[in-house]
N, C-alpha and C positions, 0 to 999 in steps of 0.2 A: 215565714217572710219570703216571699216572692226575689227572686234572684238570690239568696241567702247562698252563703259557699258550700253548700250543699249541691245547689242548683243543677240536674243533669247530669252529676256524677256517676251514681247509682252505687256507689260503691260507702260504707260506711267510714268512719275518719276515725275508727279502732281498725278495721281492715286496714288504711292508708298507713298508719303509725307502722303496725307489723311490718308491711310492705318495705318501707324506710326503714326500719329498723334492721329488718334483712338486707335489704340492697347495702346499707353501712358497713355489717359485718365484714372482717377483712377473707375476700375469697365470695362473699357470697352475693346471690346474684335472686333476684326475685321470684318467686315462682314462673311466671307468665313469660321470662325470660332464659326460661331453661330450654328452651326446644332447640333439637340438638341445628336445625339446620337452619336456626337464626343468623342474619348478619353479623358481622361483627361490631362490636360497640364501637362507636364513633363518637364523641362529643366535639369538638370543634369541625364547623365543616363551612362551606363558600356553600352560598345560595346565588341561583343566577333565574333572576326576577326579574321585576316589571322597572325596577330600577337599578338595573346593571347588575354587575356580583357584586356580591357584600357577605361579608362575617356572619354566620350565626352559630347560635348552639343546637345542634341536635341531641331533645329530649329523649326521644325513642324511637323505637322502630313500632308497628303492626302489621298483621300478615292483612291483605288484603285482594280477595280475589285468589287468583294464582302469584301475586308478586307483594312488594313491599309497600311502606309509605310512611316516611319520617315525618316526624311533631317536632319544629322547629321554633326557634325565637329569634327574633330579629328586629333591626329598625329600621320602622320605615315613616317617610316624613310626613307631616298633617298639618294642618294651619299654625297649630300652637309651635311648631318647631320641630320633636324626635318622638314618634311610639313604640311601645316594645309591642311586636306584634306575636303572635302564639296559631300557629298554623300546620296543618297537615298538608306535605307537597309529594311529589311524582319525586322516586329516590334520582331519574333523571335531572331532576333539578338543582339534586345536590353531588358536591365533589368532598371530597377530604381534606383537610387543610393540612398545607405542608408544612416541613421543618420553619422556624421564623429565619426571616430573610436578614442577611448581615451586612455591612457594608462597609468598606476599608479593606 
């Protein structure tokens, strides 16, 4: 089936399961993420885009070149209203999100 969630993967969905299954374990961290002089994990981070900064989650990191490039998810607007968009950006585009802001 033509676009099937398979699609351009390349990788099998018994490989993906392990993969998960590892990354879950407590402490443990995926093969392909072991390399010692990877970034540090980040999972929440500000994306500053084509529509101001905004909230995203950074999926992951790849080496790229001589440098990085985070797989990001974010929203971004489209006729119908909100899309969850899924993209690789310049780590330039992204910050770390800080402590949450309080007020009183």
């Amino acid at each position: 089936m033509a676009g099937g969630m398979s699609a351009g993967r390349g990788e099998s969905l018994a490989s993906r399961v392990a993969t998960t299954r590892e990354r879950q374990r407590p402490g443990g961290v995926a093969p392909q993420q072991r390399d010692a002089d990877a970034p540090p994990a980040t999972r929440h981070c500000w994306y500053d885009g084509p529509h101001g900064r905004q909230a995203a989650l950074l999926l992951e990191w790849r080496r790229v070149g001589g440098g990085w490039s985070g797989r990001i998810a974010v929203a971004a607007p489209d006729p119908a209203g909100w899309a969850l968009v899924e993209m690789w950006v310049d780590p330039g585009m992204l910050a770390p999100a800080g402590p949450p802001v309080t007020t009183g």
